[in-house]
N, C-alpha and C positions, 0 to 999 in steps of 0.2 A: 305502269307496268313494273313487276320485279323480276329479276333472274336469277338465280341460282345457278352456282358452279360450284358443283361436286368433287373431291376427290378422295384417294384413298383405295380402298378396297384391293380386292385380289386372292390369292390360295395360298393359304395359311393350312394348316396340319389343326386335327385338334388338338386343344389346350394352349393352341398359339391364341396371339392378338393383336389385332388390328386399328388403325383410327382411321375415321372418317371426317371427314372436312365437310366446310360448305359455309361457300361466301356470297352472299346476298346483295345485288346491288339494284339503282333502280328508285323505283317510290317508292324508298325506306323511310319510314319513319319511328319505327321501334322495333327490335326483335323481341316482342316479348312472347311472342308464339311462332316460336320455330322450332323444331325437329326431324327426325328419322320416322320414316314406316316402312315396308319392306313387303316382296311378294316372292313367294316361291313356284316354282311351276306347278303350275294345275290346281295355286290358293288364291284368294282374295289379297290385299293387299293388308297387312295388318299394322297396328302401331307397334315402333318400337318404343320411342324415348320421347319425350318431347316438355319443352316450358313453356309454361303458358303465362297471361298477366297476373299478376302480384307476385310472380316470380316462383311459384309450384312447379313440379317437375314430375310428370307424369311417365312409369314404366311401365311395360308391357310384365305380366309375372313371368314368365318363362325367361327374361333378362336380369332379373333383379340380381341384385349382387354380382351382376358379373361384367353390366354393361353403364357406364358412365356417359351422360350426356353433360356438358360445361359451354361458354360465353366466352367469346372473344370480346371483354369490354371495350379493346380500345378498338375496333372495329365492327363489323355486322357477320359475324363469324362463329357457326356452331359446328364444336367438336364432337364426336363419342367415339369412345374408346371402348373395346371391343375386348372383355379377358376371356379367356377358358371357353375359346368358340367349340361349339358342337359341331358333326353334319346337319345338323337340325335345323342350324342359323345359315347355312347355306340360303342365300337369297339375292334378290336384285332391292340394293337398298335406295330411295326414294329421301332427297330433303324435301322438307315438307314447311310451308309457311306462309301464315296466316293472316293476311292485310287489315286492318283494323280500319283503315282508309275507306277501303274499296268493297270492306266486308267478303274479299274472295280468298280461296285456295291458288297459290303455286306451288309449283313441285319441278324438282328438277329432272334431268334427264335420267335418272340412277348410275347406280354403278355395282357392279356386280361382288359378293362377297361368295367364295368357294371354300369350306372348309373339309378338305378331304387329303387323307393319306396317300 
């Protein structure tokens, strides 16, 4: 089993910015597919950020350039860092990560990201 513990998030203004956490513990045995995906009310959940093996880094378009996904090497620890947030990013954000063990999805409990004036 793995878990995920989320943090971060909260109500930021647009054009603020945010970072997200998320520490993975459990039957770890590589992050190399871990990430963010995010749901807004009344959408699907969608991807935002995420890396995958040989070390790719996959964005969502709608975050490019604005939103950075990074590795805590000397732990099991994925950041993203959040710049020039829209209402648009308004969502409950989701770590996301992918057992290569067990061939399964975890995902953490989310945590809420509000960008509004």
């Amino acid at each position: 089993q793995v878990q995920l513990a989320e943090s971060g998030g909260g109500l930021v203004q647009p054009g603020g910015s945010l970072s997200l956490s998320c520490l993975a513990s459990g039957s770890i045995f590589s992050i190399n597919n871990m990430g963010w995906y995010r749901q807004a009310p009344g959408k699907e959940r969608e991807l935002v950020a995420r890396m995958e093996s040989g070390g790719s880094e996959k964005y969502a378009e709608s975050v490019k350039g604005r939103f950075t996904i990074s590795r805590d090497n000397a732990g099991n620890t994925v950041h993203l860092l959040m710049n020039s947030l829209k209402p648009e990013d308004t969502a409950v954000y989701y770590c996301w990560y992918y057992s290569e063990y067990d061939s399964s999805d975890y995902w953490g409990q989310g945590t809420q990201v509000t960008v509004s004036s």
